[in-house]
C-alpha positions in Angstrom: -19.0 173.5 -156.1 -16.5 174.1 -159.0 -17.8 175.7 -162.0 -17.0 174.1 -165.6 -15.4 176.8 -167.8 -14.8 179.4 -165.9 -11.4 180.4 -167.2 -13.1 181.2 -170.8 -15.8 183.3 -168.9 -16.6 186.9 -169.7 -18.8 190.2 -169.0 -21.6 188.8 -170.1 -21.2 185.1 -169.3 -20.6 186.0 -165.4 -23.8 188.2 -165.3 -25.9 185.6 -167.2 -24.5 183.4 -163.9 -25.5 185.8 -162.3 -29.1 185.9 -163.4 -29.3 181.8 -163.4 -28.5 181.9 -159.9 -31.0 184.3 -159.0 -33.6 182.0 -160.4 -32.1 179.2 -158.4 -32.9 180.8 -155.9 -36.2 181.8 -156.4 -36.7 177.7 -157.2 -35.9 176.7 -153.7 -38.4 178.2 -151.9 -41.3 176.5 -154.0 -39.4 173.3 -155.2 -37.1 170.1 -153.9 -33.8 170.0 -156.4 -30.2 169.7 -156.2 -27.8 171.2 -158.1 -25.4 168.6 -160.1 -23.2 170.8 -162.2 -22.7 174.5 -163.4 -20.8 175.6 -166.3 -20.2 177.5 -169.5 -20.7 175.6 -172.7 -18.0 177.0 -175.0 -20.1 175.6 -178.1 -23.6 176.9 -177.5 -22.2 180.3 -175.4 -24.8 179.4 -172.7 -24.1 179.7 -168.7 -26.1 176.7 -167.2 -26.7 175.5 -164.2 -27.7 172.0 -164.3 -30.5 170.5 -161.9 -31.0 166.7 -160.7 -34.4 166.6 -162.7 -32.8 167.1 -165.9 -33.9 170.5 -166.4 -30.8 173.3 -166.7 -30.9 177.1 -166.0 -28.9 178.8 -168.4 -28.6 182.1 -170.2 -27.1 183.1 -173.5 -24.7 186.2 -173.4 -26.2 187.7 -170.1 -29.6 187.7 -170.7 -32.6 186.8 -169.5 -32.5 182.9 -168.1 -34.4 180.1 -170.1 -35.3 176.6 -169.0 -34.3 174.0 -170.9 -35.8 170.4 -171.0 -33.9 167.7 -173.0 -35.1 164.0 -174.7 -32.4 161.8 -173.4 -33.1 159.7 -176.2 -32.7 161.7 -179.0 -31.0 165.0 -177.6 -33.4 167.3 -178.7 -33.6 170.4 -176.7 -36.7 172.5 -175.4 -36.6 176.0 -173.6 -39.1 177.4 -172.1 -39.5 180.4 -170.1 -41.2 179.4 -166.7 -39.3 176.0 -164.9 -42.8 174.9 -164.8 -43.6 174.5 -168.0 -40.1 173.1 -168.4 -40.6 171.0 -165.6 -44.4 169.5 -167.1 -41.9 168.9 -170.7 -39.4 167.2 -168.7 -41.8 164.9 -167.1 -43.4 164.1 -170.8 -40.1 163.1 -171.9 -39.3 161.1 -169.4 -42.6 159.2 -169.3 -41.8 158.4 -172.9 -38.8 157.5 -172.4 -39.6 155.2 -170.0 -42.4 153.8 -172.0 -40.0 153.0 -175.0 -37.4 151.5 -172.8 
């Protein structure tokens, strides 16, 4: 797996990886996903690690992770705390999505 960014990556970037794979790993005991890309995002400042389903772990300057669900349609962006909540938001949007297609 190759990590996006990691050259530009600081304290506080590598423990907010840190903490995003830690709740990875908490995910795979209850839940079915696939990792498709980790990274830094040099605009936002966030560490992410992004999941098949959409949703991306990712943490802002080392601290605590958030889950964020996105509208592929518009590219709005919802975070949430618990990757359940994020997951229902995710499966809102893309029922929508879907229904406008």
């Amino acid at each position: 797996m190759e990590i996006s960014n990691f050259d530009n990556m600081q304290y506080c970037e590598t423990v907010g990886l840190a903490n995003c794979f830690t709740a990875l790993g908490t995910l795979l005991g209850h839940y079915l996903i696939d990792v498709e890309a980790v990274g830094f995002n040099e605009n936002s400042g966030y560490v992410y690690i992004a999941l098949d389903n959409g949703i991306n772990i990712c943490s802002l300057v080392g601290d605590n992770v958030e889950y964020l669900a996105t509208c592929f349609e518009t590219g709005d962006e919802f975070f949430y705390d618990t990757y359940q909540d994020c997951l229902d938001k995710q499966h809102e949007l893309n029922i929508a999505y879907n229904q406008a297609s």
